[in-house]
C-alpha positions as CSV (number, residue, x, y, z in Angstrom):
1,X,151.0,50.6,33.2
2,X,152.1,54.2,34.0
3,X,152.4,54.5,37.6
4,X,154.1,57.9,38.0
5,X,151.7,59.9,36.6
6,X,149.2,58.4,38.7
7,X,151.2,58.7,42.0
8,X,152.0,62.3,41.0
9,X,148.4,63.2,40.7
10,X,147.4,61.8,44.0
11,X,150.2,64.0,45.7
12,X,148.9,67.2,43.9
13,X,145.2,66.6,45.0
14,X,146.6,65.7,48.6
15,X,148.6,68.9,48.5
16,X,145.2,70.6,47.5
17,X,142.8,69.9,49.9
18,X,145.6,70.6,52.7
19,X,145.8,74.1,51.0
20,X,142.0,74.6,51.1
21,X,142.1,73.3,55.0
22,X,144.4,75.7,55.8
23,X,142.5,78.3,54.0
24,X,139.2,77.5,55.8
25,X,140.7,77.9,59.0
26,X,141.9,81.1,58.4
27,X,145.1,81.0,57.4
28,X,145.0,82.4,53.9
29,X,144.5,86.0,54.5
30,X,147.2,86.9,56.6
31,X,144.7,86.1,59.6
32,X,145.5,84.4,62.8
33,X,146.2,80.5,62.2
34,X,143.3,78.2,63.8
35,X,139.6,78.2,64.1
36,X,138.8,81.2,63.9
37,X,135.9,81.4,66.4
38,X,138.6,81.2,69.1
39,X,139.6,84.3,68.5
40,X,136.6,86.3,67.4
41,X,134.0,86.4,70.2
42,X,131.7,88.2,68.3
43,X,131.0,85.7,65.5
44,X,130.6,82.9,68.1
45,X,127.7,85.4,69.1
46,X,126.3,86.1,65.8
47,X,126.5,81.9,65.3
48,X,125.0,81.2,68.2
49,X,121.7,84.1,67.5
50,X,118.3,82.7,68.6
51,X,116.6,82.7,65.3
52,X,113.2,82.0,66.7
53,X,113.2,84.0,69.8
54,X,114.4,87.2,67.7
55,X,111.9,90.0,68.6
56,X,113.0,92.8,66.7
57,X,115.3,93.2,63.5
58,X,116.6,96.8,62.4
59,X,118.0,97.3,58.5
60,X,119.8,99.9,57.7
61,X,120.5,100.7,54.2
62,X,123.0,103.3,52.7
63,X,121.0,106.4,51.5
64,X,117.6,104.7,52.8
65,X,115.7,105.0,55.7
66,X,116.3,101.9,58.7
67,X,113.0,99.6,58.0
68,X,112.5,98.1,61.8
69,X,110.6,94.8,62.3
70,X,108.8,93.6,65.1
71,X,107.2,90.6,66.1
72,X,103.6,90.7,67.5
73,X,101.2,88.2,68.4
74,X,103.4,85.9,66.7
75,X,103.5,87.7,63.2
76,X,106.0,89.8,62.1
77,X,105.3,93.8,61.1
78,X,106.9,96.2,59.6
79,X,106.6,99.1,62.4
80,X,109.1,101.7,60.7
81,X,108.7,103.8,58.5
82,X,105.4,102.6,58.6
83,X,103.3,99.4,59.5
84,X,102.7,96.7,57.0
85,X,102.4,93.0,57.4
86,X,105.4,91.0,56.8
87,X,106.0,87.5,55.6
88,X,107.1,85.0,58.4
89,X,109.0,82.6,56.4
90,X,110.8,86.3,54.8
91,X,112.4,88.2,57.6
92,X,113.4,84.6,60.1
93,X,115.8,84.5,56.9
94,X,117.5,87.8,58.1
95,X,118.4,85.6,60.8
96,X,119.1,82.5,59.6
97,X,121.3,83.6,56.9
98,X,123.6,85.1,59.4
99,X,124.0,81.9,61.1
100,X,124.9,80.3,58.3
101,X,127.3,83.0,57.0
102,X,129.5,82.8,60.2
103,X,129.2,79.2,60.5
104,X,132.4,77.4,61.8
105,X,134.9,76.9,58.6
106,X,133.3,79.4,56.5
107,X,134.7,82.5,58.0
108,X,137.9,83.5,56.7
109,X,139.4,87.0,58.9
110,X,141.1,89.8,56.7
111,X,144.3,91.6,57.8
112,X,143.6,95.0,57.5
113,X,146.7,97.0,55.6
114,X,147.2,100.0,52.9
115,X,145.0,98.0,50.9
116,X,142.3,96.6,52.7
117,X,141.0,99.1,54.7
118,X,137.1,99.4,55.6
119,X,136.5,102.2,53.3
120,X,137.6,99.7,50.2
121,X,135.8,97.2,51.9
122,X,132.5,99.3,51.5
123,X,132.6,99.0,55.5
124,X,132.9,102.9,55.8
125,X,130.2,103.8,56.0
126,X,128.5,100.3,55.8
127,X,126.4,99.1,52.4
128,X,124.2,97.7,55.2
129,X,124.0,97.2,58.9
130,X,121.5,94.5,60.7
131,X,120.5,94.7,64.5
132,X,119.1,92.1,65.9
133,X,117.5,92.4,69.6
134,X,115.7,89.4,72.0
135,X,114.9,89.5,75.8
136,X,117.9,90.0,77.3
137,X,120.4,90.1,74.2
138,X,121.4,92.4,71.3
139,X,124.0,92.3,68.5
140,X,124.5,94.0,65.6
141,X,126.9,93.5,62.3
142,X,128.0,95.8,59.1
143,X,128.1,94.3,56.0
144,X,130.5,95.9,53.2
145,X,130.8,94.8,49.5
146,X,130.9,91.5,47.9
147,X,134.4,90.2,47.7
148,X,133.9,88.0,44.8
149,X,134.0,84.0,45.0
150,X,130.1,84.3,46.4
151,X,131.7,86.0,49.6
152,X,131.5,89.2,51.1
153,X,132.8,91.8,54.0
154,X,131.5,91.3,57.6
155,X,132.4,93.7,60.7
156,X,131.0,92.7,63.6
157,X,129.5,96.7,65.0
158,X,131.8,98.0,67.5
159,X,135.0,95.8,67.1
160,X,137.7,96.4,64.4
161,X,137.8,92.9,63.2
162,X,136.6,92.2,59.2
163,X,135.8,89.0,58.0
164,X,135.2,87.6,54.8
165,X,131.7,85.5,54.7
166,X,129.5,83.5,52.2
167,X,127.3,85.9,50.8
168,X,124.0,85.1,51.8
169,X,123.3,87.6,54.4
170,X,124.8,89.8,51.6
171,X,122.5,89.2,49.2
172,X,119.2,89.4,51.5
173,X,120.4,92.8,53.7
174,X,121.8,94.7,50.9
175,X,120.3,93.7,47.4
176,X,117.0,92.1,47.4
177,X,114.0,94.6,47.8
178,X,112.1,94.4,51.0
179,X,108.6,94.7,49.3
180,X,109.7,91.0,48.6
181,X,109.4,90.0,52.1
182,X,105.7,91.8,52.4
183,X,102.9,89.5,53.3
184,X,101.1,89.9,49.9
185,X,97.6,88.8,51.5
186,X,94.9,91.4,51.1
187,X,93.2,90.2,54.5
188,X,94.3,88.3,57.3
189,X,91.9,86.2,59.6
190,X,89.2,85.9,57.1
191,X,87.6,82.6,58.2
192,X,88.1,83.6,61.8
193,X,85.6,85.7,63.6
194,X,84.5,87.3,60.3
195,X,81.2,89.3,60.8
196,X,80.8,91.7,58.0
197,X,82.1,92.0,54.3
198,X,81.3,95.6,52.3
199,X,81.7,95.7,49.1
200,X,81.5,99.6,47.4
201,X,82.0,99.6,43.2
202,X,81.0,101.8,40.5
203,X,83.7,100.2,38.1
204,X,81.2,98.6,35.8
205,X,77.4,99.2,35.3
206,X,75.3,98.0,37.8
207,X,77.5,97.8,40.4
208,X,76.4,99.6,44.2
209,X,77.1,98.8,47.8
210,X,76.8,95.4,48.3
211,X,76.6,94.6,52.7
212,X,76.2,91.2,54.4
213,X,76.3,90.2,57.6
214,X,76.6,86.7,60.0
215,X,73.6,86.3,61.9
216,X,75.0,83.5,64.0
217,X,76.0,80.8,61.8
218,X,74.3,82.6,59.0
219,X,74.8,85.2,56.6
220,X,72.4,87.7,55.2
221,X,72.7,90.5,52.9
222,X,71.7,93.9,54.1
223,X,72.6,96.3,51.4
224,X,71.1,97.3,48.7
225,X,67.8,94.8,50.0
226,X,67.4,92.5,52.7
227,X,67.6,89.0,51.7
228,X,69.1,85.6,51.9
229,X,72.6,84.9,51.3
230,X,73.9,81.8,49.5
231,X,75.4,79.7,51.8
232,X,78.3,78.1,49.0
233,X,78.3,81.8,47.6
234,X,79.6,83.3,50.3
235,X,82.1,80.6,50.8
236,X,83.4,81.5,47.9
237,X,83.5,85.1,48.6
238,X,85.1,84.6,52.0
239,X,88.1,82.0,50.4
240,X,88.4,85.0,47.7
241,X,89.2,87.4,50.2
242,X,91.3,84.9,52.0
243,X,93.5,84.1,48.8
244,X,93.4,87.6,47.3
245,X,96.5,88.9,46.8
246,X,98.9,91.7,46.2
247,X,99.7,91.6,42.4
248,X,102.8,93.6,42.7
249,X,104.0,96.6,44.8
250,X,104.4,100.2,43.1
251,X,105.9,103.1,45.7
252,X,105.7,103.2,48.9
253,X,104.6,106.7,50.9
254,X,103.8,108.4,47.9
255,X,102.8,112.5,48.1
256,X,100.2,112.5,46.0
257,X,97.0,109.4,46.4
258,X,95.3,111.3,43.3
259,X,97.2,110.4,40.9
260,X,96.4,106.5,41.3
261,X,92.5,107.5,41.9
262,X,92.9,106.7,45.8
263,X,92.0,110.0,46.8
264,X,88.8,109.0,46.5
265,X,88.3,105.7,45.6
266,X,85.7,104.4,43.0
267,X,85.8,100.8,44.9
268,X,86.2,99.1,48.2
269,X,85.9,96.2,50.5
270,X,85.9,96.0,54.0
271,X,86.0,93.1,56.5
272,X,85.2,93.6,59.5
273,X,85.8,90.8,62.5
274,X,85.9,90.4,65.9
275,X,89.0,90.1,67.8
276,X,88.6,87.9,71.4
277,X,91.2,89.3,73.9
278,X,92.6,87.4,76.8
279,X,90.0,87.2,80.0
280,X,89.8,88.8,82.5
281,X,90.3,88.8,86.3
282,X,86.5,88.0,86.1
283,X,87.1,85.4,83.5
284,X,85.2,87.1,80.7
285,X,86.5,87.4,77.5
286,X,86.8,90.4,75.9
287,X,86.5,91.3,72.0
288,X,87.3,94.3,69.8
289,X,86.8,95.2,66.3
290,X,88.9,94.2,63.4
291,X,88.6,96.8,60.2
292,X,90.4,95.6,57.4
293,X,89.6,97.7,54.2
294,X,91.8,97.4,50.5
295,X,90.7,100.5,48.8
296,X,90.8,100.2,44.7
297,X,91.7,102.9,42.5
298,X,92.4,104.3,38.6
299,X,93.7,101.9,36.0
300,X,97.0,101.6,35.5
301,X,97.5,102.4,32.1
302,X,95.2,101.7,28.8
303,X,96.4,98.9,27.8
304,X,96.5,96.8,31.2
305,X,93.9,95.8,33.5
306,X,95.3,95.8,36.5
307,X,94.4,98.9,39.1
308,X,96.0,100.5,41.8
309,X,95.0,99.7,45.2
310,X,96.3,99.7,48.6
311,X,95.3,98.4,52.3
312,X,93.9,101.7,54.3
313,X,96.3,103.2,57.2
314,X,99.0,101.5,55.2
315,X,100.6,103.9,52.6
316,X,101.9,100.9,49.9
317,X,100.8,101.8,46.7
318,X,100.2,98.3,44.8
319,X,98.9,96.5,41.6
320,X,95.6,94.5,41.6
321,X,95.2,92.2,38.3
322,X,91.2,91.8,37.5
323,X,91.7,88.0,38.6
324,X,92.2,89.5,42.3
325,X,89.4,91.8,42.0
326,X,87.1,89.5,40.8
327,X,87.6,87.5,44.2
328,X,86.4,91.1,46.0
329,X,83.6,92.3,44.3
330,X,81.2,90.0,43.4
331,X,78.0,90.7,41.7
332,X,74.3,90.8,44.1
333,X,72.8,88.2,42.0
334,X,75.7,86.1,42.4
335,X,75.8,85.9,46.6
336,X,72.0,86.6,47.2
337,X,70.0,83.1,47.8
338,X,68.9,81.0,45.0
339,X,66.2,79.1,46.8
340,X,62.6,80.8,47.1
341,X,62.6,80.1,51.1
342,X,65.3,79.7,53.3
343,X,63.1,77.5,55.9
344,X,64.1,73.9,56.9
345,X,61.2,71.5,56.2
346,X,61.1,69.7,59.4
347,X,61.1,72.8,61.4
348,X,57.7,73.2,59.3
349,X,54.2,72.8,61.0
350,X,51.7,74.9,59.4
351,X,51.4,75.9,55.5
352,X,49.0,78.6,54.5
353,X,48.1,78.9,50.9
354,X,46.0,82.3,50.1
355,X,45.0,81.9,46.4
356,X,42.9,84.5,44.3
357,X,40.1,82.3,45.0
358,X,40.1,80.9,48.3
359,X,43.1,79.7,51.1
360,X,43.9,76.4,52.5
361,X,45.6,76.3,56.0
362,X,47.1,73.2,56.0
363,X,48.7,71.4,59.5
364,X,50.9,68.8,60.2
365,X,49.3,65.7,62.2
366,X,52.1,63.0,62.5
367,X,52.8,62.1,59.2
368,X,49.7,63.4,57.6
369,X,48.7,67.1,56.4
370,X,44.9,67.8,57.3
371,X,43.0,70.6,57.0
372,X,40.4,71.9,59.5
373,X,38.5,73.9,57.2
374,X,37.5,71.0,55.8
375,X,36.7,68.9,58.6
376,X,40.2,67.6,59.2
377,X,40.3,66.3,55.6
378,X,43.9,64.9,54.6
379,X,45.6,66.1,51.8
380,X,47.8,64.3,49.3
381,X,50.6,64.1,51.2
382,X,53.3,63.4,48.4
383,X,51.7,66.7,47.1
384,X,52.5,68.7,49.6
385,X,55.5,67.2,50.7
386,X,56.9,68.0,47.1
387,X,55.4,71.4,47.4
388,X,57.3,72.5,50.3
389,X,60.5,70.7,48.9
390,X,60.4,72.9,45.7
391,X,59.9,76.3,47.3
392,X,62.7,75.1,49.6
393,X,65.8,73.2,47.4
394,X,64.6,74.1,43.7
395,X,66.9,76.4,42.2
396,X,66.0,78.5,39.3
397,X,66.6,78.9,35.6
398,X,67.4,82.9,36.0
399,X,67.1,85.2,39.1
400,X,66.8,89.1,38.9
401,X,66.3,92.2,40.9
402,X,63.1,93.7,40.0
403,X,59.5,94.7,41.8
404,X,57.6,91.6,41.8
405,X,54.6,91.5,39.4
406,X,51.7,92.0,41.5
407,X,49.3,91.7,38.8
408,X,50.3,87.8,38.2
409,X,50.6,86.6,41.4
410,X,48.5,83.1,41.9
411,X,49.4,82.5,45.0
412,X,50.9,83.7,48.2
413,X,52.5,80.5,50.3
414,X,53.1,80.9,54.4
415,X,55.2,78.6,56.4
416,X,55.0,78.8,60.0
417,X,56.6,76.1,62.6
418,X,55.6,74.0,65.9
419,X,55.3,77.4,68.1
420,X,53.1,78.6,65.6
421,X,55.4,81.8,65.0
422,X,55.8,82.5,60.9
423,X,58.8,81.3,59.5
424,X,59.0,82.6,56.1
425,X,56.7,83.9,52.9
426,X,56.8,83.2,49.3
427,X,54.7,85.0,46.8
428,X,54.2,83.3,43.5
429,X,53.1,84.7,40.5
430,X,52.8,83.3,36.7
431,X,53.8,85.1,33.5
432,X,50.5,85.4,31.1
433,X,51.9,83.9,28.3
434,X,55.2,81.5,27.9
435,X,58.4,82.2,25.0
436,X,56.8,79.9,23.0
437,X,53.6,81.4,22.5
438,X,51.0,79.1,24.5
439,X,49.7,78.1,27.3
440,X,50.9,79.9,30.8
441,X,54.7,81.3,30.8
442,X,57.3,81.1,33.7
443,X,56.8,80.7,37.2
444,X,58.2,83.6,39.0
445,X,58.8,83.3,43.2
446,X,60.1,86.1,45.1
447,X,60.8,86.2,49.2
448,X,60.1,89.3,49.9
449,X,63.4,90.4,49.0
450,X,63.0,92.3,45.6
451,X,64.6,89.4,43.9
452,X,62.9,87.5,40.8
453,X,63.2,83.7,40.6
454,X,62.2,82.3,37.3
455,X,61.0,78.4,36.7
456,X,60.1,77.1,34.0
457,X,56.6,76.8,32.4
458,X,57.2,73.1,32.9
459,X,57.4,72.8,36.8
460,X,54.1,72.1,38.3
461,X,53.6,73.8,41.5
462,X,50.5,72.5,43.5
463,X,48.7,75.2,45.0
464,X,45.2,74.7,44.9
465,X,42.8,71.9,46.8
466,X,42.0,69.9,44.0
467,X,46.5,69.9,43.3
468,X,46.8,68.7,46.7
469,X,43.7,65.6,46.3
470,X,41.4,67.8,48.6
471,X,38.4,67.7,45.5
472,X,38.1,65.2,43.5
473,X,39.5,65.9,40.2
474,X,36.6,67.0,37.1
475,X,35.3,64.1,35.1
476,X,38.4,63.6,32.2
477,X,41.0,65.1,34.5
């Protein structure tokens, strides 16, 4: 067996990792021998930072202006140059990173001679310098270039000692672009408090102003008719707005909004919601309003569908890909209600039938649905039952927007409940002559919302007293 070899080996990797020790601990560089945080203060303060109660972080850039960051409410904003909404996760790593640059064995000083002084260090002035401020406690560092072996210069602001540090902080402060650490969220507290949604668009035919509103736990649409929002619809809408995002940013502050079309914009939305403040003396809790509006502009180029767009009061010029936009501006037809009525059955007590030949008032006695027209006759009351369940669950084939055809109405059916208040109206007409060429055509039901709803030729709707087993049906019927 060859022993020396071996033996010699082991002596060269001892020899090794006592160099790199002694390198760690700073005495590599010409620096004073030891841990070094016993003789540099300042990094002992920068180690020791308080990541998370950090209120305010300053960045100051060569040739750029300082970007300040502030925390509010818990959330982190850009306050300077201007305000935008920044990502948490993002700027705590302006922090963080610092920890871990200076963190004990990874800080090796530099002796500062003819050939490493701070202006070949890139230290004067500074490729970057970070201030970071809390209740009672401020510090700030100046970061120079990189040094090479993923390490670069650190001067702790105000004292004349330079260190050489991993790079992280490096990397983040100087190099990466701080549109990177933008919250890229269109709207913030969508589900929260949420009490109106705008919607403006001309960017395709038959696009307008589209407005709903909650009505308590409820949401109807306002603009361009009044009418019935679909519960699962606007769901859908409110998790688009929630997830809607920045596609990617274009120039910040820029001197001229016309040339991306947001001068005057050809689309909009706007959320507006309801901010609850902390009470009072008196215990009551105050609100304010919340306007959040993302304003949509010209196409970016010909062969691209993405726009520009930006957040209003925030000068950020970004990119919108037609995926995000088609979470903001959904069609009318698609968000109005596809139900004729919007009542509950059980809340139910009356039902008023007006035909083109007579009416039927029909009321609920326990389980049974008389009429006292007809001396308290019962009707069939599977018929009516499946009646009031069709113009209440049934969803259509088609819906439109167009003036209801008055001249094919059959019937006009009334719902009104226990207090004897109305609830709701449906009118019904029937087209003359079905796609096929016999018989009666669709079934059209409208709410007295300009909105068509189209059935089938083959749903029965019972609407007359001999439908509802009130006359006996004609001999071979």
């Amino acid at each position: 067996m060859r022993i020396l070899p071996t033996v010699i080996a082991m002596v060269l990797a001892a020899v090794s990792v006592g160099m790199m020790a002694l390198v760690m601990r700073g005495g590599g560089l010409g620096g004073a021998s030891g841990d070094v945080a016993l003789t540099a203060p300042a990094l002992e303060a920068i180690r020791g930072l308080p990541v998370d109660d950090i209120e305010r972080i300053t960045l100051r850039r060569a040739d750029e202006p300082a970007r300040v960051f502030e925390r509010r409410d818990g959330r982190w904003w850009q306050t300077e140059p201007f305000a935008y909404p920044m990502e948490m996760f993002s700027i705590r790593q302006l922090a963080l990173v610092a920890v871990l640059a200076t963190r004990e064995g990874a800080v090796l000083p530099v002796s500062l001679d003819e050939t490493a002084v701070p202006d070949s260090l890139g230290l004067d002035p500074p490729r970057a310098a970070l201030t970071y401020e809390w209740p009672g406690g401020r510090i700030s560092v100046e970061l120079g270039r990189l040094a090479g072996a993923g390490r670069g210069y650190l001067r702790p602001q105000g004292g004349d000692e330079v260190f050489s540090v991993e790079q992280g902080l490096h990397l983040r402060a100087i190099q990466q672009n701080p549109w990177e650490w933008r919250d890229r969220r269109l709207f913030r507290d969508v589900s929260v408090d949420a009490d109106s949604i705008e919607r403006n668009a001309n960017l395709a035919a038959g696009q307008e102003r589209l407005k709903v509103v909650r009505d308590r736990r409820m949401w109807r649409i306002v603009e361009p008719v009044s009418a019935r929002a679909e519960p699962m619809a606007l769901e859908q809408w409110l998790r688009g707005l929630e997830t809607a995002q920045v596609t990617g940013f274009v120039v910040d502050q820029p001197d001229d909004l016309a040339r991306f079309g947001l001068d005057a914009p050809p689309a909009s939305v706007t959320l507006t919601s309801t901010r609850r403040l902390s009470a009072g003396a008196d215990d009551e809790v105050t609100t304010e309003p919340v306007v959040q509006t993302v304003l949509i502009g010209n196409r970016v180029d010909a062969t691209s569908n993405d726009r520009y767009a930006m957040i209003a009061g925030m000068p950020a010029v970004f990119r919108l890909s037609l995926e995000e936009r088609a979470k903001l501006l959904p069609q009318l037809l698609a968000v109005v209600a596809q139900t004729a009525s919007g009542v509950a059955p059980p809340d139910v007590k009356e039902i008023l039938i007006q035909g083109r030949d007579d009416e039927l008032r029909l009321e609920l006695d326990l389980d049974q649905w008389k009429v006292a027209s007809m001396g308290g006759r019962a009707a069939d009351a599977r018929a009516v039952n499946d009646l009031l369940r069709q113009l209440t669950s049934l969803r259509p084939e088609q819906i439109a927007r167009d003036a209801f055809p008055v001249s094919d109405q059959v019937a006009v059916v009334s719902f009104f409940g226990r207090d004897g208040r109305p609830l709701d109206t449906v009118r019904i007409a029937r087209e003359a002559v079905s796609a096929s060429g016999g018989g009666g055509g669709r079934w059209i039901l409208e709410n007295g919302d300009e909105i068509l709803r189209y059935y089938p030729a083959t749903v029965t709707f019972r609407l007359t007293a001999r439908d509802l087993g009130l006359i006996a049906p004609l001999p071979g019927n």
